[in-house]
TORKOL-4160 file (C-alpha; in steps of 0.2 Angstrom, whole numbers, padded with zeros to 4 digits, m for minus):
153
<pt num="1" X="0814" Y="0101" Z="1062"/>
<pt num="2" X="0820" Y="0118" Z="1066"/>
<pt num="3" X="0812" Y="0135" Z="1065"/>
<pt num="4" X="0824" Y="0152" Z="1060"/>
<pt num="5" X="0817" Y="0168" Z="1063"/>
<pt num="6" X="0827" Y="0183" Z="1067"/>
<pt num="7" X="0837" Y="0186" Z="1083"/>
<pt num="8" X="0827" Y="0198" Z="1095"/>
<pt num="9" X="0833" Y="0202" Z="1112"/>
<pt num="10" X="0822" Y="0189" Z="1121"/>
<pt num="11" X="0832" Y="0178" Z="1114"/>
<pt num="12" X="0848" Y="0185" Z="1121"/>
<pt num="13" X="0852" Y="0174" Z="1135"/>
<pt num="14" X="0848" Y="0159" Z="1126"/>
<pt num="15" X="0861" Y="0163" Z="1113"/>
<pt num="16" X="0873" Y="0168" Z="1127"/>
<pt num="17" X="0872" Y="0152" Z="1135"/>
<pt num="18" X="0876" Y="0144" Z="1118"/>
<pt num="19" X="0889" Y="0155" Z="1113"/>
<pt num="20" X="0899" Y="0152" Z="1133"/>
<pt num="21" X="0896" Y="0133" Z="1130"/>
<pt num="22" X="0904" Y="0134" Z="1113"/>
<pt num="23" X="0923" Y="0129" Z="1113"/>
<pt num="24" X="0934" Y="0142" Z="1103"/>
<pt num="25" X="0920" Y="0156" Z="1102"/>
<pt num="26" X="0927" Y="0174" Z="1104"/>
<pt num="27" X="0917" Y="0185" Z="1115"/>
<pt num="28" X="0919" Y="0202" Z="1119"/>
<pt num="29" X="0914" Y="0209" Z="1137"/>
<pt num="30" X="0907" Y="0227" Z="1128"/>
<pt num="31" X="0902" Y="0221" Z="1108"/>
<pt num="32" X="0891" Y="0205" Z="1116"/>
<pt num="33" X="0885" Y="0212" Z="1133"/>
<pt num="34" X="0866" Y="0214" Z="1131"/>
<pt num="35" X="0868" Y="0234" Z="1128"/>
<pt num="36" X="0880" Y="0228" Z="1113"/>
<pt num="37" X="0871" Y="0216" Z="1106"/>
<pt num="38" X="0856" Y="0227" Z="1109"/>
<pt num="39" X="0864" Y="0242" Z="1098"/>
<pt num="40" X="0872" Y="0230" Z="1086"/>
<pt num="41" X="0852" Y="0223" Z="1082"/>
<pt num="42" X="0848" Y="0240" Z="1082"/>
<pt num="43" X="0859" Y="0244" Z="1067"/>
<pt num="44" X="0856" Y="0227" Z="1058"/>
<pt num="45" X="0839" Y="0222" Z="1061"/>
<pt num="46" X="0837" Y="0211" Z="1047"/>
<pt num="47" X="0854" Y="0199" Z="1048"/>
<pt num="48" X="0853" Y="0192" Z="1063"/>
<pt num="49" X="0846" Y="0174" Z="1064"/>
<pt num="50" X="0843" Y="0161" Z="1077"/>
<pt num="51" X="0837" Y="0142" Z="1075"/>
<pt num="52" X="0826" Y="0133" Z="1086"/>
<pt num="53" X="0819" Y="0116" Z="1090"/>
<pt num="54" X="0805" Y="0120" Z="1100"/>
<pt num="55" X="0809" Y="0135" Z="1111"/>
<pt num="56" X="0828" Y="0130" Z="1112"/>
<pt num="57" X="0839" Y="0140" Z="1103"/>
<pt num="58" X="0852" Y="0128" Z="1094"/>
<pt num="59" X="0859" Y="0139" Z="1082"/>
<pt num="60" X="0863" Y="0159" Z="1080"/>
<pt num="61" X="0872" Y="0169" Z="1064"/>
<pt num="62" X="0875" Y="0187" Z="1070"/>
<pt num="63" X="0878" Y="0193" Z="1053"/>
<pt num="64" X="0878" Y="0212" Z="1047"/>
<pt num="65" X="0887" Y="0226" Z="1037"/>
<pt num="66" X="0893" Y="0240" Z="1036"/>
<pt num="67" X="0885" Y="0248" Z="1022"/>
<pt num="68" X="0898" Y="0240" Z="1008"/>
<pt num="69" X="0905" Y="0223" Z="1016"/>
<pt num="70" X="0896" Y="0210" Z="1024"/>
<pt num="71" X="0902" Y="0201" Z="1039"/>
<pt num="72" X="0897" Y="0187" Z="1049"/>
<pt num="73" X="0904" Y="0189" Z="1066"/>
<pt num="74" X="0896" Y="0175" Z="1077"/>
<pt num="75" X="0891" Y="0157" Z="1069"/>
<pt num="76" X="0887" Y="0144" Z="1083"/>
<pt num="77" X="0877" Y="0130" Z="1081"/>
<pt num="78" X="0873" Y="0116" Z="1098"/>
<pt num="79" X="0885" Y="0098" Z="1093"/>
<pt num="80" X="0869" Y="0086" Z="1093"/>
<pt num="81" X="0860" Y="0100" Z="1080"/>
<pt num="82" X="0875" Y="0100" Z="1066"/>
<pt num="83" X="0870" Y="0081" Z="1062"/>
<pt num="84" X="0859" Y="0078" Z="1049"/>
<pt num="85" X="0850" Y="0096" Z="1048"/>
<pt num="86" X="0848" Y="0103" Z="1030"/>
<pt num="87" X="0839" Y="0118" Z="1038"/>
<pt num="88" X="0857" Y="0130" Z="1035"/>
<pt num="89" X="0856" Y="0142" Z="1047"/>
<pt num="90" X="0870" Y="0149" Z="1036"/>
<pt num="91" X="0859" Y="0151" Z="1021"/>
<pt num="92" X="0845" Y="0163" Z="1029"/>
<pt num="93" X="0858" Y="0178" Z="1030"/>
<pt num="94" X="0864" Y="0173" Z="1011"/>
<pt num="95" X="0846" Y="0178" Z="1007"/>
<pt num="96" X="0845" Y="0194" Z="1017"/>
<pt num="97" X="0850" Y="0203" Z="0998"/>
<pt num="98" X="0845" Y="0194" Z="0986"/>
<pt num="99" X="0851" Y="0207" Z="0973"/>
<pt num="100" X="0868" Y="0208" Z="0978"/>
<pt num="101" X="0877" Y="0197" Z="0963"/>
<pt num="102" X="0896" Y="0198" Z="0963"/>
<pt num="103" X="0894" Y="0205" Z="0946"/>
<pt num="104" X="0885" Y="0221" Z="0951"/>
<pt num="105" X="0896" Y="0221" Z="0966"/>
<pt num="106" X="0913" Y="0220" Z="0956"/>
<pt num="107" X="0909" Y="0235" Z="0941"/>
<pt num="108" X="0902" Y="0248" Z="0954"/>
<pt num="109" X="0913" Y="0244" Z="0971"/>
<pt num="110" X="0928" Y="0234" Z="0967"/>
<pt num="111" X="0934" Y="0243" Z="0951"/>
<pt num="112" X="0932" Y="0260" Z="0955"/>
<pt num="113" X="0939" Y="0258" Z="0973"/>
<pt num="114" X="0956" Y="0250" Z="0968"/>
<pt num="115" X="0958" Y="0265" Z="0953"/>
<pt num="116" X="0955" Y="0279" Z="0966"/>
<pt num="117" X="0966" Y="0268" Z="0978"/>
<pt num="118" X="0978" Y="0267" Z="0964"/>
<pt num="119" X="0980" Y="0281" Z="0955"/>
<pt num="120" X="0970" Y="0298" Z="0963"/>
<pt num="121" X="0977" Y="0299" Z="0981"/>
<pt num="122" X="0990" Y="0310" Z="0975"/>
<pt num="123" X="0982" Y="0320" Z="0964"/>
<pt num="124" X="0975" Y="0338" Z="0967"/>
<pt num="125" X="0959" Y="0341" Z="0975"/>
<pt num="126" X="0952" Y="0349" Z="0958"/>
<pt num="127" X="0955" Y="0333" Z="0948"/>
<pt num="128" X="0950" Y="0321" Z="0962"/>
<pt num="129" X="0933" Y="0329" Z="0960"/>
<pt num="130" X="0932" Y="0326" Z="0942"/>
<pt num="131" X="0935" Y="0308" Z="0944"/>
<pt num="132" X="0923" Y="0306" Z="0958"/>
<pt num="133" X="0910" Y="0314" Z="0949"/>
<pt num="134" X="0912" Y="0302" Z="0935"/>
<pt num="135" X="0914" Y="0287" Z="0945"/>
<pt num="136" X="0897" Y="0293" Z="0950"/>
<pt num="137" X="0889" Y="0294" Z="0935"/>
<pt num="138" X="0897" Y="0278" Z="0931"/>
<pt num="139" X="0890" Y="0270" Z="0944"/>
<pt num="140" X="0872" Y="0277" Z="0941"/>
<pt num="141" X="0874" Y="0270" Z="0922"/>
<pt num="142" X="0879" Y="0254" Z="0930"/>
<pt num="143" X="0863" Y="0253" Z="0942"/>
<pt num="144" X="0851" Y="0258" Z="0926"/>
<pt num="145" X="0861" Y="0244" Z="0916"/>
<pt num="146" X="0859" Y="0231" Z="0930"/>
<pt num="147" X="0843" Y="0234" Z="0937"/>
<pt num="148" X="0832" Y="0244" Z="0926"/>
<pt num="149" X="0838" Y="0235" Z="0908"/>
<pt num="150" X="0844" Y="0218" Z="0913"/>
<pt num="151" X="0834" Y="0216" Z="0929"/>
<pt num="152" X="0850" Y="0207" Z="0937"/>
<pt num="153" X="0848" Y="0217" Z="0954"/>
C-alpha cells in the first residue's frame, strides 16, 4: 500500500533520483535544480504530490497553474510500483479543486476569451472597456449562478 502526501523539499532528492532513473524524462538544469523546485513549491504549494511505500519515494506528480490552466509538468512513477496499484497518484492533483467543472470553466473563461480574441483586438480603447466591463459583470452573474443558486462550484 502506498502513502501520498504532498511533495516537500525533504523529499527532493528522492524525487531526483527517480526522475534521473526514469527513461524519456525531461529535466531542466535551472526549473528542477533544488532552488527551482524550491520556488516552483513555493508558488504551488498545494499540487505537488509524491507516493511512497514506506520512506521510498515511487511516485511524484509535479502538477500547478498558472492562475487559469492547469498543467502537469513532471509524472514519474518507479517500473515495479505501476503494477497492480489503484492508489493513482494521478488522481490526488485531479482533487486539488474540486469545484472547477468544465461547465463553469467553459461560460466564464473559454467563451469570453475567444470573443475578445475574436472580435475586440482591434477596436478602440473606449469600446474595449465596455466589453470588459461587461464581460465582468457577466462573469460575476455566472459565479452567483453557479455557486450561490446551483451550488455546482
Amino acid at each position: 500500500m502506498y502513502s501520498i502526501s504532498l511533495f516537500i523539499m525533504a523529499d527532493y532528492r528522492s524525487v531526483l533520483d527517480l526522475w534521473l532513473h526514469t527513461p524519456g524524462m525531461g529535466l531542466n538544469n535551472l526549473d528542477d535544480s533544488e532552488e527551482g523546485i524550491r520556488a516552483y513549491l513555493a508558488r504551488n504549494p498545494n499540487t505537488c504530490f509524491v507516493a511512497k511505500d514506506e520512506d521510498e519515494v515511487v511516485g511524484v506528480i509535479l502538477a500547478g497553474h498558472d492562475g487559469r490552466r492547469g498543467f502537469i509538468y513532471h509524472l514519474a512513477v518507479r517500473p515495479e510500483a505501476r503494477e497492480g496499484s489503484d492508489d493513482g497518484i494521478e488522481s490526488s492533483c485531479i482533487w486539488v479543486y474540486p469545484w472547477w467543472g468544465a461547465f463553469p470553466v467553459f461560460v466564464t473563461v473559454y467563451i469570453p476569451f475567444f470573443l475578445m480574441a475574436n472580435f475586440a483586438y482591434d477596436w478602440k480603447q473606449a469600446a474595449q472597456r465596455r466589453v470588459i466591463g461587461s464581460l465582468v459583470g457577466a462573469d460575476a452573474l455566472a459565479m452567483i449562478l453557479f455557486a450561490g443558486i446551483l451550488a455546482w462550484i
